[in-house]
MARVO-846124 format. One line per 5 residues: number of its first residue (from 1); their letters; for each residue x, y, z of N, C-alpha, C. Coordinates in Angstrom, 3 decimals, always signed. Layout:
residues N
NUM = A = X,Y,Z,X,Y,Z,X,Y,Z; ... .
end
This chain:
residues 259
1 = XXXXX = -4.973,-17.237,+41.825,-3.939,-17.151,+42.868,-2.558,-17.086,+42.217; -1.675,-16.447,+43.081,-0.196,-15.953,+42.272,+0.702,-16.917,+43.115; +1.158,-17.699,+42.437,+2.565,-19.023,+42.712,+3.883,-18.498,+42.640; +4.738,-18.880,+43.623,+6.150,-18.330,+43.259,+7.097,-19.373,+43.132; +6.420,-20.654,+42.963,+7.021,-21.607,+43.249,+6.760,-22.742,+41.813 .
6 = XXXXX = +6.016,-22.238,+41.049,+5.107,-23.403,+40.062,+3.825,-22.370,+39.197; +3.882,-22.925,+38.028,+3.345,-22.318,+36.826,+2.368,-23.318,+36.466; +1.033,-22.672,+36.320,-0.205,-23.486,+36.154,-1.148,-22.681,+34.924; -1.457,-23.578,+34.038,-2.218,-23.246,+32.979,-3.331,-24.208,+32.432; -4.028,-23.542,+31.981,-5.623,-24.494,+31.701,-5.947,-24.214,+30.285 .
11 = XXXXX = -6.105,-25.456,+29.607,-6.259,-25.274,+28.245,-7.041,-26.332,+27.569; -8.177,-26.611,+27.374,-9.202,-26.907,+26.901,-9.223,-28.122,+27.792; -10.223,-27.484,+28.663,-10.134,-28.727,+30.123,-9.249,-29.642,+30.758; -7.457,-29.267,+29.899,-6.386,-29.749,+30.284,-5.653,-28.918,+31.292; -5.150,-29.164,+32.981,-4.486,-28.585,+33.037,-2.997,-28.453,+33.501 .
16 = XXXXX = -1.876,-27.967,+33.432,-0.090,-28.581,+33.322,-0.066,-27.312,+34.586; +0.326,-28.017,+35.387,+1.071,-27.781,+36.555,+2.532,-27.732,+36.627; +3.305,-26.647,+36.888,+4.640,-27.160,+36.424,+5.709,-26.708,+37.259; +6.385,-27.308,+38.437,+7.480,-26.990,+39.106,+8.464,-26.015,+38.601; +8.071,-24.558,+39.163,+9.292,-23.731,+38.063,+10.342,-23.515,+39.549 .
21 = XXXXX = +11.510,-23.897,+39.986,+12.523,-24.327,+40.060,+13.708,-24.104,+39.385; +14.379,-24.138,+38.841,+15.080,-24.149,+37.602,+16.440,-24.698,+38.318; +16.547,-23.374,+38.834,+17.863,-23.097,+39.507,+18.173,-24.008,+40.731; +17.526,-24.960,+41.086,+17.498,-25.858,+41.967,+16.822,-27.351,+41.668; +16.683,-27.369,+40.051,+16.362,-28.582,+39.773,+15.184,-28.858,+40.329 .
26 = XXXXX = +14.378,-28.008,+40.561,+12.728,-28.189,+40.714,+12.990,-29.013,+42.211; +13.697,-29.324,+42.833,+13.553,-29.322,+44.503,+12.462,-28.934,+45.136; +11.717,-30.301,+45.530,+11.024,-29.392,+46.426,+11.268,-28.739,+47.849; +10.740,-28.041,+48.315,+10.627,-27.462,+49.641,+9.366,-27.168,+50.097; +9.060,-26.861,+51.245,+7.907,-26.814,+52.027,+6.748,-26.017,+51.683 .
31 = XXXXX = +7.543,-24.720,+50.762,+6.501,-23.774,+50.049,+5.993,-24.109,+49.243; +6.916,-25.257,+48.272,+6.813,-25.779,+47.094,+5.549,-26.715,+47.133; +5.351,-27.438,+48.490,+4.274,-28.648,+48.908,+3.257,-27.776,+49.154; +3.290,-26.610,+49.876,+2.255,-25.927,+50.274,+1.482,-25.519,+48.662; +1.965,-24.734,+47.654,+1.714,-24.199,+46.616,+0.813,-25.373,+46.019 .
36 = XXXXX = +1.503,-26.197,+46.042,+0.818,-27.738,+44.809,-0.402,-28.498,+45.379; -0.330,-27.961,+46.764,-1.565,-28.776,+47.515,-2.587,-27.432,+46.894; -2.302,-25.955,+47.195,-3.108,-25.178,+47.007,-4.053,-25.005,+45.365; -2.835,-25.780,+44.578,-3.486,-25.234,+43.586,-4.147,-27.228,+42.676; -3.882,-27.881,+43.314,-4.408,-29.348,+43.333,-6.229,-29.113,+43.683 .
41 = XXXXX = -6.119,-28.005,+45.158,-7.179,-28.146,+45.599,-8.187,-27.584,+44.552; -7.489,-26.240,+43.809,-8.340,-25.451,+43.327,-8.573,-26.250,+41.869; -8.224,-27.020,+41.311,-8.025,-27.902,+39.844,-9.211,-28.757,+40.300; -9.069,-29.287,+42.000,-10.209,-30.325,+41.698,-11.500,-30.293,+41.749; -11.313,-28.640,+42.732,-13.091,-27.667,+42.477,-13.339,-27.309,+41.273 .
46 = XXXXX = -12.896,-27.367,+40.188,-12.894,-27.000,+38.510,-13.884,-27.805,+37.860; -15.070,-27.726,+37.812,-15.353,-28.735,+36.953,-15.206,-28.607,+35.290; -14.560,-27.613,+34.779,-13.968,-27.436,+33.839,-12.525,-28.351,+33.770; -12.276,-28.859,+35.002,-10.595,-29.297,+34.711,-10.768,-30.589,+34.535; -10.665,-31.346,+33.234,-10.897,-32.890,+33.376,-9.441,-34.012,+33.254 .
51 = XXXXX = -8.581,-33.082,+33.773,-7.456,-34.114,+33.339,-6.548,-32.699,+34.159; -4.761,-33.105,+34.360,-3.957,-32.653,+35.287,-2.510,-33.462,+34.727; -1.799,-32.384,+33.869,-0.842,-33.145,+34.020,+0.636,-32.216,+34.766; +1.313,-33.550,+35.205,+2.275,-32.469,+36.513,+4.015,-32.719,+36.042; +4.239,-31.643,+35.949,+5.619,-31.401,+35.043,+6.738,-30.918,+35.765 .
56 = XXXXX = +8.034,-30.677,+35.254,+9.108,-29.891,+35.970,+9.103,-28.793,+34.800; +9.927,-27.764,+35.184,+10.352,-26.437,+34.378,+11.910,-27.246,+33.576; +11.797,-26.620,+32.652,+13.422,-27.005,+32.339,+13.427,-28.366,+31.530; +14.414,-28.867,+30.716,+14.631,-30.120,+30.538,+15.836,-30.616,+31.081; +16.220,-30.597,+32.092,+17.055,-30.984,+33.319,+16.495,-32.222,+33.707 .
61 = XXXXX = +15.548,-31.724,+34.959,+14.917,-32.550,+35.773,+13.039,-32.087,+35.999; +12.308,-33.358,+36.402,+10.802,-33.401,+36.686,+11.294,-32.631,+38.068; +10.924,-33.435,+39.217,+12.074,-33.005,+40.648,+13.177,-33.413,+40.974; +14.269,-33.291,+41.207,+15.198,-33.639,+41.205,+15.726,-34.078,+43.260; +14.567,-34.164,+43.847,+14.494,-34.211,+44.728,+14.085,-33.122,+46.269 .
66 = XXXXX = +14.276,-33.537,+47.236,+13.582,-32.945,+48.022,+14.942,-31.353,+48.558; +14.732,-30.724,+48.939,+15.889,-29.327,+49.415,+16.135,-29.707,+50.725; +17.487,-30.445,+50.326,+18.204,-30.868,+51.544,+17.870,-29.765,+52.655; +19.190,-28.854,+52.045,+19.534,-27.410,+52.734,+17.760,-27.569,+54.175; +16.796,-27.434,+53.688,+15.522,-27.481,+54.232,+15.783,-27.597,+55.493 .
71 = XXXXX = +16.029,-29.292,+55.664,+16.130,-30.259,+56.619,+17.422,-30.842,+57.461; +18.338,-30.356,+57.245,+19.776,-30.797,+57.271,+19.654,-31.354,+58.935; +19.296,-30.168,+59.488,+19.376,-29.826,+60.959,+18.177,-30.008,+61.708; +16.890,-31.080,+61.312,+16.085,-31.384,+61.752,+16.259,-32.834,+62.945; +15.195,-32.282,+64.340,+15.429,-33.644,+65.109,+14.139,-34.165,+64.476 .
76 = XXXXX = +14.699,-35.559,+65.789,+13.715,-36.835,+64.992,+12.272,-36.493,+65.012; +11.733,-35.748,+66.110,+10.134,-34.826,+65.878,+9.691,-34.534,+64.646; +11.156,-33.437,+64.233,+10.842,-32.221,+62.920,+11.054,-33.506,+61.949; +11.737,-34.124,+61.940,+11.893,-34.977,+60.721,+10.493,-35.914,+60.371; +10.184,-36.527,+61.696,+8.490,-37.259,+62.095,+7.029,-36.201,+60.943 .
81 = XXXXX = +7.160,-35.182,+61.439,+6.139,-34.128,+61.337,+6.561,-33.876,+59.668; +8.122,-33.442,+59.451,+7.829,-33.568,+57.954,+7.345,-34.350,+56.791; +7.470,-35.477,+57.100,+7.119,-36.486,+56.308,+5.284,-36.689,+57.006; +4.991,-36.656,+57.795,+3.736,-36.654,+58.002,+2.501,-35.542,+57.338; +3.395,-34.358,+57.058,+2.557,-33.081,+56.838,+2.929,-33.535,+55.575 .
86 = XXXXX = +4.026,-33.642,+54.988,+3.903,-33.688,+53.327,+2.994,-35.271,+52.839; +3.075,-35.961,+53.234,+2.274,-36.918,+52.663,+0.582,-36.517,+52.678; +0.395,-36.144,+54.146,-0.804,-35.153,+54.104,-0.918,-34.611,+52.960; -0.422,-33.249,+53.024,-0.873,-32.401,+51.973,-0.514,-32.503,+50.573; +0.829,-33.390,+49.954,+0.577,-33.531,+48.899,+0.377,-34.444,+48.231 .
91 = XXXXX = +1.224,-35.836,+48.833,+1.561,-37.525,+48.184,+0.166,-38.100,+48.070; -0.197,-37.985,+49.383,-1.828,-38.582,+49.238,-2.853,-38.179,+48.725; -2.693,-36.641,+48.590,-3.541,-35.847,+48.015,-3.592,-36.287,+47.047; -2.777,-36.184,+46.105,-2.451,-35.903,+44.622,-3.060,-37.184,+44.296; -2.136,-38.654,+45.081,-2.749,-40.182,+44.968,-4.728,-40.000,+44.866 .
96 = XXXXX = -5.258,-39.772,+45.525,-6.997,-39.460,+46.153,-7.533,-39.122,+45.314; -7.246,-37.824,+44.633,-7.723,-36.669,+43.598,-8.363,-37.346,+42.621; -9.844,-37.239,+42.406,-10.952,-37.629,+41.757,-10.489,-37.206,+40.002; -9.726,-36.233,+39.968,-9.615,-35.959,+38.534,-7.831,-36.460,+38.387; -8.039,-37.046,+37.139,-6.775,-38.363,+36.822,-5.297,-37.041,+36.838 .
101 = XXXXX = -4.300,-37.371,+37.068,-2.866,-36.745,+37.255,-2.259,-37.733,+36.692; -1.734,-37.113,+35.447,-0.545,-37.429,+34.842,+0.939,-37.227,+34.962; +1.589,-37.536,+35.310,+3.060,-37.036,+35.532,+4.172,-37.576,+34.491; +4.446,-36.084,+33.971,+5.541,-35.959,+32.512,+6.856,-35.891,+33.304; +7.791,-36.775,+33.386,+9.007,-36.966,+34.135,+9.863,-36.304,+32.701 .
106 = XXXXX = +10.018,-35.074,+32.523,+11.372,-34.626,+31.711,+12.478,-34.178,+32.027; +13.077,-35.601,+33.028,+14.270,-35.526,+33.143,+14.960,-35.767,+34.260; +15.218,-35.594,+35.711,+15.256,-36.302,+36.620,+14.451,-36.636,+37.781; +14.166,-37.684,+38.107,+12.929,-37.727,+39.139,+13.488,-38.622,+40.479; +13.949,-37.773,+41.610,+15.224,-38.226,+42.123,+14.593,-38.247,+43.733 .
111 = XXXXX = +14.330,-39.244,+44.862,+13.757,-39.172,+46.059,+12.444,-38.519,+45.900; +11.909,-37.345,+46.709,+10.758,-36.437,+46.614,+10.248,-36.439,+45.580; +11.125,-36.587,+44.429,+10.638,-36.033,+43.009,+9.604,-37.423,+42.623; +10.919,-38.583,+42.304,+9.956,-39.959,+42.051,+8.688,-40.195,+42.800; +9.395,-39.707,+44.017,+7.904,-39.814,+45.400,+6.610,-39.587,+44.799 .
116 = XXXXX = +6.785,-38.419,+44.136,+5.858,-37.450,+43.508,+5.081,-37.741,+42.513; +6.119,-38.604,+41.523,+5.702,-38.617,+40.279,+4.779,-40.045,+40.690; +5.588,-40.854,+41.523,+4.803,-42.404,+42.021,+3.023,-41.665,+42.338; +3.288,-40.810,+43.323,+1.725,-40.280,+43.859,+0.546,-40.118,+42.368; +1.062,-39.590,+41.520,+0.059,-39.027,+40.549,-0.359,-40.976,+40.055 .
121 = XXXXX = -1.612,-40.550,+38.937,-1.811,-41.928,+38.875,-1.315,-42.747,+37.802; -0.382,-42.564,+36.996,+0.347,-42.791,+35.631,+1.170,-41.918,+35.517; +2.561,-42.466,+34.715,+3.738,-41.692,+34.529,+4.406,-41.957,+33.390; +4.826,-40.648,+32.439,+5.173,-41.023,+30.900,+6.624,-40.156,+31.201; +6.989,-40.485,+30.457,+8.922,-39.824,+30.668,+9.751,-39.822,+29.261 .
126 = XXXXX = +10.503,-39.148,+29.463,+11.302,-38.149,+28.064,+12.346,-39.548,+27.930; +12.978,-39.482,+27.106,+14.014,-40.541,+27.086,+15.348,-40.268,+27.825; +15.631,-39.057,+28.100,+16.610,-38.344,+28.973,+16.190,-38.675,+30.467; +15.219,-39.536,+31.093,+14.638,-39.392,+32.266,+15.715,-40.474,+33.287; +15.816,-39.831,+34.607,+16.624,-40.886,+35.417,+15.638,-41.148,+36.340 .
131 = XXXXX = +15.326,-41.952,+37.147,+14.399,-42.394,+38.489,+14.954,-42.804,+39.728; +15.523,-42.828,+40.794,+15.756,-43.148,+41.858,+15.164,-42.414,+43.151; +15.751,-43.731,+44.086,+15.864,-43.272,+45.678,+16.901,-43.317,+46.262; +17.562,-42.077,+46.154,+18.758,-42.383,+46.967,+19.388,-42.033,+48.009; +17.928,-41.958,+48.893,+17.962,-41.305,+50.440,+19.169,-42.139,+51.217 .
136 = XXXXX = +19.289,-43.449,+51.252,+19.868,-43.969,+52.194,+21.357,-43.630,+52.125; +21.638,-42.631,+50.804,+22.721,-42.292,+50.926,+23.029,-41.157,+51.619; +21.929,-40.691,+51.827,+22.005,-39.681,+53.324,+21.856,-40.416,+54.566; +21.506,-41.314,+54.602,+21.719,-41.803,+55.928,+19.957,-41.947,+56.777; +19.270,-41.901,+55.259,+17.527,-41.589,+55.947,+17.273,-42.543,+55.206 .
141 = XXXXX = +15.771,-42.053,+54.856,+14.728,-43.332,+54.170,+13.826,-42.724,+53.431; +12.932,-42.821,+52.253,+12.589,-42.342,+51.460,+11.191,-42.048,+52.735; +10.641,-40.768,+52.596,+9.890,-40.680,+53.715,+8.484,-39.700,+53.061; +8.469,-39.938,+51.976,+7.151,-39.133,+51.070,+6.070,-40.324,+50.653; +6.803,-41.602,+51.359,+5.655,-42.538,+50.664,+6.245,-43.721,+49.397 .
146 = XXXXX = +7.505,-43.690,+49.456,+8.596,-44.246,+48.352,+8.518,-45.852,+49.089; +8.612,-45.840,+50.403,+8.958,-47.053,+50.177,+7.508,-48.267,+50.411; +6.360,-47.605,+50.029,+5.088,-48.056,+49.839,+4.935,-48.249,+48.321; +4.469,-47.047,+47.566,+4.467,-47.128,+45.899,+5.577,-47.373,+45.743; +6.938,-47.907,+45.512,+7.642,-48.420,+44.624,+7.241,-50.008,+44.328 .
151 = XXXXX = +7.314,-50.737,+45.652,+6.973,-51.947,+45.468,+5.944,-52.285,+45.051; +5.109,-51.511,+45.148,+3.658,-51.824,+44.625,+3.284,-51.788,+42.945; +5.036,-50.338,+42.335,+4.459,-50.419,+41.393,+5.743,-51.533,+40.264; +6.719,-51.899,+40.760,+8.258,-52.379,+40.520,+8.365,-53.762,+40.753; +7.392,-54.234,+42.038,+7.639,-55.401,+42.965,+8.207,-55.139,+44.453 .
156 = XXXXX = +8.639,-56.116,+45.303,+9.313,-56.027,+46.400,+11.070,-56.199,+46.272; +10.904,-56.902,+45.367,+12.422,-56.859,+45.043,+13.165,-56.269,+44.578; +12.344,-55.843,+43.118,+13.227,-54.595,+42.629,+13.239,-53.016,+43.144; +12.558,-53.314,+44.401,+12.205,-51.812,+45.051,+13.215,-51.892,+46.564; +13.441,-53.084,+46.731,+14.228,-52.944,+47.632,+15.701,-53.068,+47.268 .
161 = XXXXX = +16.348,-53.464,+46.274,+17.356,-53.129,+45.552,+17.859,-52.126,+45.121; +16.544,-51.270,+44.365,+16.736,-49.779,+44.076,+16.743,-48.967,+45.365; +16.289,-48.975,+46.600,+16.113,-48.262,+47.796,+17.924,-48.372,+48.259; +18.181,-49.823,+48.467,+19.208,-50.137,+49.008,+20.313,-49.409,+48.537; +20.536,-49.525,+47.027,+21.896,-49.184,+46.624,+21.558,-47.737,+46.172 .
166 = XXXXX = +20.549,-46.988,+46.155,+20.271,-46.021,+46.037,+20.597,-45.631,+44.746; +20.332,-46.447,+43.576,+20.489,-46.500,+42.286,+19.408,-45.498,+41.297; +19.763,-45.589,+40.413,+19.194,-44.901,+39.577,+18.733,-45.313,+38.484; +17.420,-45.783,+37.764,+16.536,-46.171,+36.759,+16.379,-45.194,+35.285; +17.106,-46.031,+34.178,+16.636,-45.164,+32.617,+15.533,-45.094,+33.082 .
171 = XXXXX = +15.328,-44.431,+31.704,+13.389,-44.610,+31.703,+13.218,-45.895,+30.572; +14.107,-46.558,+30.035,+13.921,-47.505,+29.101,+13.515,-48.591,+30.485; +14.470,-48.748,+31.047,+14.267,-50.019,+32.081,+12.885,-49.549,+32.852; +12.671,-48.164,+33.258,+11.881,-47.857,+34.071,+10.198,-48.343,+33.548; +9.895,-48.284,+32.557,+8.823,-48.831,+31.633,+9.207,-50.299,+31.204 .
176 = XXXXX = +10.248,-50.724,+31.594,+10.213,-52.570,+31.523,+9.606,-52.778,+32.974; +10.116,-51.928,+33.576,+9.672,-52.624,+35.256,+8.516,-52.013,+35.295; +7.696,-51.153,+34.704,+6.395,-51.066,+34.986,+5.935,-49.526,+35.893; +7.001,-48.972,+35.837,+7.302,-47.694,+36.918,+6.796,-46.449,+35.489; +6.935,-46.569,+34.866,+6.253,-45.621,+34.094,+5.680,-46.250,+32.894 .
181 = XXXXX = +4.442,-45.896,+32.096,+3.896,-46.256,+30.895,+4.359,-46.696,+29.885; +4.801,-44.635,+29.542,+5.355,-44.614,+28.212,+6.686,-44.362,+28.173; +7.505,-44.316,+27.070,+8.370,-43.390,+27.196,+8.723,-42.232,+25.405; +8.923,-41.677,+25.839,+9.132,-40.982,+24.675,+10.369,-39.470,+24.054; +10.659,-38.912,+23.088,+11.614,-37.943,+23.484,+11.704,-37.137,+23.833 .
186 = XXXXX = +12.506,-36.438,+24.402,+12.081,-35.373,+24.948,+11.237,-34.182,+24.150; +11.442,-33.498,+23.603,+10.450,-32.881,+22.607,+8.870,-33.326,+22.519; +8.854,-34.072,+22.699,+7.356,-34.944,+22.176,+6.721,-35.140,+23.639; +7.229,-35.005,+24.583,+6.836,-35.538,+25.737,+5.389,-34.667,+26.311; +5.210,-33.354,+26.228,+4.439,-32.540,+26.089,+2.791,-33.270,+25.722 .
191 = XXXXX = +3.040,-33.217,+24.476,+2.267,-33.037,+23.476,+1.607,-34.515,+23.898; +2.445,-35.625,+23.954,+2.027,-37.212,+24.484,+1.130,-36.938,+25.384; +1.543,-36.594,+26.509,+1.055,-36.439,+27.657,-0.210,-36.195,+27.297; -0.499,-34.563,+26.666,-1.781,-34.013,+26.394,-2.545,-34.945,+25.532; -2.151,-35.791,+24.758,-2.589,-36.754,+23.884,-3.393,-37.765,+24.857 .
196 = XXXXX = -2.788,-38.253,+26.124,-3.454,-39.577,+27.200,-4.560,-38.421,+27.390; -4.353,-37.326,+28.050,-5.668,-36.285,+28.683,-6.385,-36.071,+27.552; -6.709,-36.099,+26.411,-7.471,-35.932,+25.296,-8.160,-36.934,+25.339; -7.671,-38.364,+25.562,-8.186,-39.515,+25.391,-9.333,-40.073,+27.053; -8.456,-39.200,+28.144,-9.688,-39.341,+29.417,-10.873,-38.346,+29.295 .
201 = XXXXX = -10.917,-37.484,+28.594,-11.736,-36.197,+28.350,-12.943,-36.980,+27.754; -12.616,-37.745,+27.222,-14.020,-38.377,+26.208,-15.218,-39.109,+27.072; -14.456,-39.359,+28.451,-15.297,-40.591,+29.229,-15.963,-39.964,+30.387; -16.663,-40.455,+30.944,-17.378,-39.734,+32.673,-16.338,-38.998,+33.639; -15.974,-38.277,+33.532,-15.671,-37.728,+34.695,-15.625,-38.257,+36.271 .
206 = XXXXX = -16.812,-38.981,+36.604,-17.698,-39.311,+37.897,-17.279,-40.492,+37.536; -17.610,-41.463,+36.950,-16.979,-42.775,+36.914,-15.393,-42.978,+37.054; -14.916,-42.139,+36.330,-12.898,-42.301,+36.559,-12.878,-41.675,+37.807; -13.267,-40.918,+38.512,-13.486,-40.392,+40.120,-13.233,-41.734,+40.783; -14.288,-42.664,+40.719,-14.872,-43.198,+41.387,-13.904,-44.640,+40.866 .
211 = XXXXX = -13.482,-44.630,+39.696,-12.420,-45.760,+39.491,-11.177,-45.831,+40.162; -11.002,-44.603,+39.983,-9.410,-44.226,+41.062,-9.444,-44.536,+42.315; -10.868,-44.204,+42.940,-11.027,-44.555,+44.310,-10.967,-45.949,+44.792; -11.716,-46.793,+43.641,-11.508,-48.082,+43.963,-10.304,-48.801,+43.583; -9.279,-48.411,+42.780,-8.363,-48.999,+42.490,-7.338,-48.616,+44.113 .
216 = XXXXX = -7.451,-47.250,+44.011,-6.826,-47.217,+45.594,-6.977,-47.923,+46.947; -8.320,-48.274,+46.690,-8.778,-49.211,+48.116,-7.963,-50.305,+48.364; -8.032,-51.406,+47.270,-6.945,-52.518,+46.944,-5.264,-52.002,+47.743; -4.955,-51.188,+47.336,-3.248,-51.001,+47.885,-2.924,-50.337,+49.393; -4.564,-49.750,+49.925,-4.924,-49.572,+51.158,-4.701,-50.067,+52.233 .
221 = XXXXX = -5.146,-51.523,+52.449,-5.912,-52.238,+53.229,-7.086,-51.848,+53.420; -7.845,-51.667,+52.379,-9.010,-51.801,+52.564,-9.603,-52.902,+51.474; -11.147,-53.119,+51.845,-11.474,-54.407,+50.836,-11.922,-53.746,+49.401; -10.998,-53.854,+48.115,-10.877,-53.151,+47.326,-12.599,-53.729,+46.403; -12.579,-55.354,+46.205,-14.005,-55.484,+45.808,-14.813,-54.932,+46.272 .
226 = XXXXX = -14.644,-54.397,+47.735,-16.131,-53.777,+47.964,-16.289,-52.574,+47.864; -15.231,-52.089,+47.723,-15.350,-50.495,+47.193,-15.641,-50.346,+46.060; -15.633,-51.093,+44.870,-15.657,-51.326,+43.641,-16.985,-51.636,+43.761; -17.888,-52.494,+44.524,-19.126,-53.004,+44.495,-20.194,-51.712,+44.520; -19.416,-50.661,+45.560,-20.438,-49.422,+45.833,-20.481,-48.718,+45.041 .
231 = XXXXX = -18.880,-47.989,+44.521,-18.742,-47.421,+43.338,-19.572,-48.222,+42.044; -19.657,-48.882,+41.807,-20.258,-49.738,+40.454,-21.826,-48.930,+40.520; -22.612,-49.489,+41.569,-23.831,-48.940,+42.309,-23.636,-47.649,+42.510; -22.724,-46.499,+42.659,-23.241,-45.349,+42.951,-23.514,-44.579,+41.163; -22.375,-45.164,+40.376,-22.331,-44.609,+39.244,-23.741,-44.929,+38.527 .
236 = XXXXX = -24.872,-46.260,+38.879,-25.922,-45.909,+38.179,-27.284,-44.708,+38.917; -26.949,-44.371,+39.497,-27.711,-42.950,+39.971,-27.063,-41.765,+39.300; -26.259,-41.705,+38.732,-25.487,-40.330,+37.945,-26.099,-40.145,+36.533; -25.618,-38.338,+36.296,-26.490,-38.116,+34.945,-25.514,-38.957,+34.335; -24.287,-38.985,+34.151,-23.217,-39.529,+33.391,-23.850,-40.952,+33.129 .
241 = XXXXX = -23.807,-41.721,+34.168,-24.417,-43.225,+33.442,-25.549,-43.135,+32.749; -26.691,-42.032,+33.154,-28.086,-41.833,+32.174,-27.262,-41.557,+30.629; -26.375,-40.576,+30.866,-25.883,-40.224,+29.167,-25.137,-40.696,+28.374; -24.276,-42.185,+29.200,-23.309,-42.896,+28.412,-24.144,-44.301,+27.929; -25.101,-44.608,+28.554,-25.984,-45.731,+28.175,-26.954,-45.358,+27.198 .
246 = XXXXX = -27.510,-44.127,+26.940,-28.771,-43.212,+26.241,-27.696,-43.225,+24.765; -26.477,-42.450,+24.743,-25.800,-42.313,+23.715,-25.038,-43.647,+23.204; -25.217,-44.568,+23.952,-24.668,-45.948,+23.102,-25.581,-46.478,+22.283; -26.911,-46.319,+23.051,-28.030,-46.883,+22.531,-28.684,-46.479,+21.117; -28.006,-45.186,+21.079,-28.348,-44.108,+20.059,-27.561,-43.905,+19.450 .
251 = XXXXX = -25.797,-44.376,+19.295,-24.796,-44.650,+18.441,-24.662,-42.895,+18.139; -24.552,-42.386,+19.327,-24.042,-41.195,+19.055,-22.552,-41.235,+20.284; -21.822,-39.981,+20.453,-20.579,-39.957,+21.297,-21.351,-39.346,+22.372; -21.117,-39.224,+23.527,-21.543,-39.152,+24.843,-21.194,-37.636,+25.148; -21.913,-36.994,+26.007,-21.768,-35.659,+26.421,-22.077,-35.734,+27.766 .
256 = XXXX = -20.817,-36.013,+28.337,-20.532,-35.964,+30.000,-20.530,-35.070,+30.396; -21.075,-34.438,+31.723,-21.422,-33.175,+32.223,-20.647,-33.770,+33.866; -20.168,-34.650,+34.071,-19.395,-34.950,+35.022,-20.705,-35.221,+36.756; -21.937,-35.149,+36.663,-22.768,-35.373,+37.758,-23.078,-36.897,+37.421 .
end
């Protein structure tokens, strides 16, 4: 499929998704959500794709937020429905997605953008990286799902501080507070990234599926032990658990076929 919005490449079961933007600081817009859901969907029918990492164009900014211009002139309906359809199709998506998403923040990750980068399931960032929400300085509210994952991943306090004053996070502090992993320079940030996806490539496929799912249950409201209880139990019916227990036993490395 042909993107006009974002550049996608697959390279030894790795694949970089990448907001091409430029000229607008990787902003998203509605085409932009539509495109990333489309090609999310098609990454996670891949069983060639064992890893996803999600980037900006440029060393500017990751997203630099959502395209005002978009929305300026939206009533409270259109405004309702936007934030409902985008969490739909991409925040939650991306959060759900059985195959792990990495998000390389090189450079600003600003409302929509952080939104974004919060959704994927780990986040590594350039040393040039800024992080905020600074909707309320429009006079709104972070409405992609910001004011759920921040606290969850920052605390309640430091998420309602950062919401409030609509501040903006290094990435040095941003990895003290726990909002991203790693951090690293810009140059290197790439290559890191592909370095964590090298390192999930080695393990079940079907089990990290099924880990993500249960770690999500917990921040749900749902009962996260017991999702964990089924998942635990579904993974010993898989070839993957036949081939990671067979190859321990046999002190060889494991050859996951992802069933």
């Amino acid at each position: 499929m042909t993107y006009q919005n974002i550049l996608l490449e697959i390279q030894d079961k790795i694949a970089t998704v990448r907001i091409n933007r430029p000229e607008k600081l990787n902003a998203l817009n509605k085409a932009t959500i539509r495109e990333l859901n489309s090609a999310f969907r098609e990454l996670e029918k891949d069983a060639d794709v064992r890893a996803i990492i999600l980037t900006g164009s440029g060393e500017k900014a990751f997203v630099a937020g959502a395209d005002i211009a978009e929305f300026a002139d939206f009533s409270v309906e259109e405004g309702a429905q936007l934030a409902a359809e985008g969490q739909e199709l991409l925040f939650d998506f991306v959060e759900n997605l059985r195959t792990p998403v990495i998000a390389a923040i090189n450079g600003f990750a600003l409302g929509g953008g952080l939104e974004l980068a919060m959704s994927c399931h780990f986040r590594v960032a350039s040393e040039n990286a800024k992080m905020g929400l600074p909707e309320v300085s429009l006079g709104v509210i972070p409405g992609y799902g910001g004011t759920q994952r921040l606290p969850q991943l920052i605390g309640k306090g430091r998420a309602m501080e950062m919401i409030m004053t609509a501040g903006m996070m290094g990435a040095e502090e941003a990895a003290s507070a726990g909002l991203v992993n790693h951090v690293v320079p810009q140059p290197e940030l790439m290559d890191f990234a592909r370095g964590i996806a090298q390192k999930i490539l080695r393990n079940s496929p079907t089990a990290i599926g099924r880990a993500i799912k249960a770690v999500n249950a917990g921040f749900r409201g749902s009962d996260g032990f017991k999702t964990e209880i089924t998942a635990f139990g579904y993974c010993f019916g898989t070839e993957d658990f036949k081939e990671g227990t067979t190859a321990f036993l046999e002190k060889r490395k494991p050859d996951f076929t992802g069933k």
